[in-house]
N, C-alpha and C positions, 0 to 999 in steps of 0.2 A: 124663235117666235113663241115657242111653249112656254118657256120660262119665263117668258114678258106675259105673256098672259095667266100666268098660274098668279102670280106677284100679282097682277092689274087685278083676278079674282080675289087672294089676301086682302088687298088693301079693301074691296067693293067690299066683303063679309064684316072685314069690321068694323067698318062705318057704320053699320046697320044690327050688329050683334058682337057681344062679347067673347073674344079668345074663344074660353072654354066648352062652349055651346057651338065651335064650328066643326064639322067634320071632313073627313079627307070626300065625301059624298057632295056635303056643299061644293067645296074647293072645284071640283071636278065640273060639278055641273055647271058652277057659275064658267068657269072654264072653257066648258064645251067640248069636256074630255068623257070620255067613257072611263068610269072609276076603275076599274082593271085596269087601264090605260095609265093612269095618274101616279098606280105602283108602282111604275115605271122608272118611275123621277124619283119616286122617294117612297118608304115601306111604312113611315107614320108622317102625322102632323109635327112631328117633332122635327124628324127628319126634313120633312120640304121648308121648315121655315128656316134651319140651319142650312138647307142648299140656296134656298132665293136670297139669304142673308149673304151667305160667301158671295156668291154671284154679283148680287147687289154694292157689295162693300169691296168690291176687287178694283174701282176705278178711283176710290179715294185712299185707299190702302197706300197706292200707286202715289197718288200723289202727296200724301201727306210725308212717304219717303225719300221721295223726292225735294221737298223741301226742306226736309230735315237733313238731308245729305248738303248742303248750301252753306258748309262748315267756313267758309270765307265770309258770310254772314252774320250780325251779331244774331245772337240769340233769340231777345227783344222782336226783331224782325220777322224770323222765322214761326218763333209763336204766334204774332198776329198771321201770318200767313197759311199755317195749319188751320188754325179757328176757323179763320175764314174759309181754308177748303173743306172744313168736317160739316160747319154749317150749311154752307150750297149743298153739299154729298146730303145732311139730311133731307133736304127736299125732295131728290129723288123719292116718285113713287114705289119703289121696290122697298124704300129704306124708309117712309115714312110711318109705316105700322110702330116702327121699332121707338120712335119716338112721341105716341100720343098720346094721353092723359090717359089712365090705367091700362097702359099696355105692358105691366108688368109680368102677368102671366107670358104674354109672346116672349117679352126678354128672358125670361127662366127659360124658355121652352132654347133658348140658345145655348151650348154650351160652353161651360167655365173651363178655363187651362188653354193651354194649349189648340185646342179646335176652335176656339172663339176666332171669328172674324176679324173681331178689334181690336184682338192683342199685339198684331202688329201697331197700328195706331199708338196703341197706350206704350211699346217701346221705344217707340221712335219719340214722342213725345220726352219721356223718359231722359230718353240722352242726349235731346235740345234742352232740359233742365240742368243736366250735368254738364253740358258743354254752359250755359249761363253760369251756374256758380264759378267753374273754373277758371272762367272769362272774367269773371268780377262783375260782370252783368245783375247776377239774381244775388239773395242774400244766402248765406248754405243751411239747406233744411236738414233735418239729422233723418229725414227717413223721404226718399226723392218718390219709389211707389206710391207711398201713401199718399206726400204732397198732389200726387198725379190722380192718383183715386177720387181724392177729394175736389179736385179743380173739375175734375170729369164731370159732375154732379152740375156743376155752373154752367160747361156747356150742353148737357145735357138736357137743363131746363131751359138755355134758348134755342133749344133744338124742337122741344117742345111748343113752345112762346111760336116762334117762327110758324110750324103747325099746326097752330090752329088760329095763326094771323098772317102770313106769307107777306102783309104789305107792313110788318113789322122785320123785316129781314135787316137793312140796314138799321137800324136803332138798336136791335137787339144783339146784331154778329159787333157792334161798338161797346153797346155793355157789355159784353161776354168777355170782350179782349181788354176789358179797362178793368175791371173785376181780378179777372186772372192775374195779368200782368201786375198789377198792385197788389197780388197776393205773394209773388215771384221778385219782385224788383226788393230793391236796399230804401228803407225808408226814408224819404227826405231828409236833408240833413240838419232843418230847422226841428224835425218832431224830435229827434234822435237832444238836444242840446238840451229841452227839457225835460229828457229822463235822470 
């Protein structure tokens, strides 16, 4: 219940003030922790937003591996199916900081490598790509990360889109996957005649 409430207190601070100007003092109070208490969970703001982030990101981790394990699946499939679990997962209140219009600072305040939350995600993704090419599904990119970095950006900003319009959820988890997936697939075979 602490940790739903620390997250519910995140998300109340920054509704109403910027990252940078919040303290583990805010957090707490809004909380309804005694600040000694809040050390508890976590020794910085750094620290509790990398914990409420795991915490938060552990039910779609879950499933987007699960998904991506569906290797009797085309590919094609399985991508609209991620998209679609990563979007609902942004909704989540624990997860929704991480996705809202300059909330770049909070995302830095995550860390890069290995400790990141969503580098699960971005692997599994990853080799739902290399399963596509090998499949004859997608077209082969010479660098599958990068390809994956960059499509992240598309969902991303309807991650965003989504939060700060929630009754754009179906329109936008459509573009996302029609975007992507046309970024992945073999180009029709009429554009291909006139090259």
């Amino acid at each position: 219940m602490v940790w739903t409430d620390l997250a519910e207190a995140l998300r109340q601070l920054l509704l109403e003030r910027d990252y940078d100007s919040i303290t583990m003092g805010h957090i707490a109070a809004r909380a309804g922790l005694a600040r000694n208490t809040l050390y508890n969970y976590a020794r910085d703001k750094s620290a509790l937003v990398q914990a409420l982030t795991e915490r938060a990101a552990q039910p779609a981790v879950a499933r987007v591996a699960a998904i991506a394990a569906r290797s009797e699946e085309p590919a094609t499939e399985r991508m609209r199916d991620i998209i679609e679990a990563f979007l609902r997962a942004s909704r989540d209140q624990a997860l929704q900081p991480m996705f809202r219009p300059g909330s770049g600072p909070l995302v830095a305040a995550v860390p890069k490598g290995p400790d990141n939350p969503f580098n699960a995600i971005v692997a599994e993704v990853e080799n739902v790509v290399r399963d596509g090419i090998t499949l004859g599904e997608f077209r082969d990119v010479d660098d599958v990360p990068l390809t994956v970095e960059l499509l992240s950006g598309v969902v991303r900003a309807g991650a965003e889109r989504i939060g700060r319009d929630p009754a754009t959820f179906a329109g936008t988890m459509g573009a996302v996957q029609e975007v992507v997936l046309a970024a992945l697939n073999h180009e029709p075979k009429q554009a291909r005649s006139h090259q």
